[in-house]
C-alpha positions in Angstrom: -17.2 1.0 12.3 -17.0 1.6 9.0 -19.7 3.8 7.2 -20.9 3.9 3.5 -20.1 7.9 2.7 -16.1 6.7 3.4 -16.7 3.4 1.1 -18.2 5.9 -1.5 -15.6 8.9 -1.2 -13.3 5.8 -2.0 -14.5 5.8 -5.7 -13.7 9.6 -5.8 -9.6 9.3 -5.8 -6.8 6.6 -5.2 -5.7 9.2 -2.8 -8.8 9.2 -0.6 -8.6 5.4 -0.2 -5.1 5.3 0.5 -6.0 8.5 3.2 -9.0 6.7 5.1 -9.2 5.4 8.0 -10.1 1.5 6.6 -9.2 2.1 3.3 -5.6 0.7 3.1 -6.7 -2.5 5.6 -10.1 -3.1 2.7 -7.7 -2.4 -0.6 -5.3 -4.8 0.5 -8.0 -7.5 1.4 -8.9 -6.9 -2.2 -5.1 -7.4 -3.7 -4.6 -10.7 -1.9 -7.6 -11.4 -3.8 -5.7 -10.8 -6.9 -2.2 -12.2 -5.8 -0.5 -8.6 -6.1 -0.7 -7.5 -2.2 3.3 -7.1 -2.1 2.3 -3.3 -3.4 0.5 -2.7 -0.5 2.7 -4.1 2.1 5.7 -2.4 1.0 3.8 0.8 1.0 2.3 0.2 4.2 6.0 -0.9 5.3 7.2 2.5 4.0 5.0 4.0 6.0 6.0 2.9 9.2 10.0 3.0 8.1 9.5 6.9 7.6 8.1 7.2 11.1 11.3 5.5 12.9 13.1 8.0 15.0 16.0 5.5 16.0 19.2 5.0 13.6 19.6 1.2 14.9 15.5 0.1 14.3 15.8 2.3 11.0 18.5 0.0 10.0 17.2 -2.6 10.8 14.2 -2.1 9.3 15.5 -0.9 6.0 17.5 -4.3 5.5 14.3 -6.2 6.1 12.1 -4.0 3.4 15.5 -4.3 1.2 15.7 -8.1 1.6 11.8 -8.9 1.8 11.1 -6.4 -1.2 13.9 -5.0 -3.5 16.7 -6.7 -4.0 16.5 -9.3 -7.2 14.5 -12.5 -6.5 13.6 -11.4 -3.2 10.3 -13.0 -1.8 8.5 -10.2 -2.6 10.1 -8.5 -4.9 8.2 -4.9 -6.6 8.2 -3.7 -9.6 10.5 -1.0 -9.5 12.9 0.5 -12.6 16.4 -0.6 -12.1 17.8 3.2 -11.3 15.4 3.6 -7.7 16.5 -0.6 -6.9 20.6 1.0 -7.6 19.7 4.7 -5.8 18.4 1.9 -2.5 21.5 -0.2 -3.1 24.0 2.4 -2.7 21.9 3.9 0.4 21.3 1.1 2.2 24.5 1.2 4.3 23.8 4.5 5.6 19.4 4.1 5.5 17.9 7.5 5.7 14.3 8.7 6.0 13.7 9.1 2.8 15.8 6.5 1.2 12.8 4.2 0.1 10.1 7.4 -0.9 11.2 6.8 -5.0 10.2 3.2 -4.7 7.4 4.1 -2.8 5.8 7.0 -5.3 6.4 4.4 -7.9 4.9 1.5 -5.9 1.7 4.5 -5.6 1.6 5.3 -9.4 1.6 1.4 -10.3 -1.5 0.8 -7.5 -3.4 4.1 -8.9 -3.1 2.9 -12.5 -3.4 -0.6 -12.7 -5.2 -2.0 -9.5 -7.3 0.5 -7.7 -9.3 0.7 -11.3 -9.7 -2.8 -11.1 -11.0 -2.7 -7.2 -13.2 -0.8 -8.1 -15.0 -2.4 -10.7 -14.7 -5.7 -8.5 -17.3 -7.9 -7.0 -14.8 -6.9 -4.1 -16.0 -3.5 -4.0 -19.0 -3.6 -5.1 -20.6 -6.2 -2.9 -19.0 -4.2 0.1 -20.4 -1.0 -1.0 -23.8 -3.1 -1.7 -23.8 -4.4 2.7 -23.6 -1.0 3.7 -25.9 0.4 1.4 -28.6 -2.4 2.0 -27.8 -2.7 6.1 -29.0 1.6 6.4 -26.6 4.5 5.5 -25.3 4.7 9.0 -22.2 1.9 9.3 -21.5 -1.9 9.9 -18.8 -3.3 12.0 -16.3 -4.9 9.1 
């Protein structure tokens, strides 16, 4: 269930979308929408690379986020400045836990500036904000 107080505090910071519990899942509904959802996934991917405890599914996994995200013409590639693509390039042999966070923060700034202020002047948004209001102030099921 999803209730209309988290949908507001939404508006409030980029942070307290990217913090709730439906906030990431909704926002990235909303980027497909707009083509640009390879932010979100690689940021979401992130994510779940910095909780891997083993060094083999670490490796693994960082290859796949280098291959599907960073390197040039990859299928997904994100906008990132070319010294975080050469800092992940010269770590990639030896992944550590923190070897994608640069990309990452800048993946974050790029979402906070130039998409989230978009979401939330979308139809997206709005009309989502608008079900909850007009079905009661409790919640809907999404």
């Amino acid at each position: 269930r999803i209730s209309l107080e988290e949908v507001l505090q939404w508006s409030q910071s980029f942070e307290k979308l990217m913090t709730s519990k439906y906030g990431p899942m909704i926002y990235k509904t909303y980027l497909k929408t707009e083509h640009s959802d390879e932010n979100i996934e690689f940021w979401l991917a992130c994510e779940a690379y910095k909780k891997i405890t083993s060094q083999r599914k670490r490796n693994s996994m960082a290859r796949k986020l280098f291959t599907s995200y960073i390197q040039p013409q990859a299928p997904e590639e994100i906008n990132i400045d070319s010294p975080a693509r050469k800092a992940i390039i010269r770590n990639i042999q030896e992944p550590t836990q923190s070897c994608f966070d640069e990309a990452q923060r800048i993946i974050y700034m790029h979402m906070e500036r130039d998409s989230y202020p978009r979401f939330l002047e979308s139809k997206f948004y709005q009309k989502f904000k608008h079900s909850l209001q007009t079905n009661g102030n409790n919640s809907m099921v999404n």
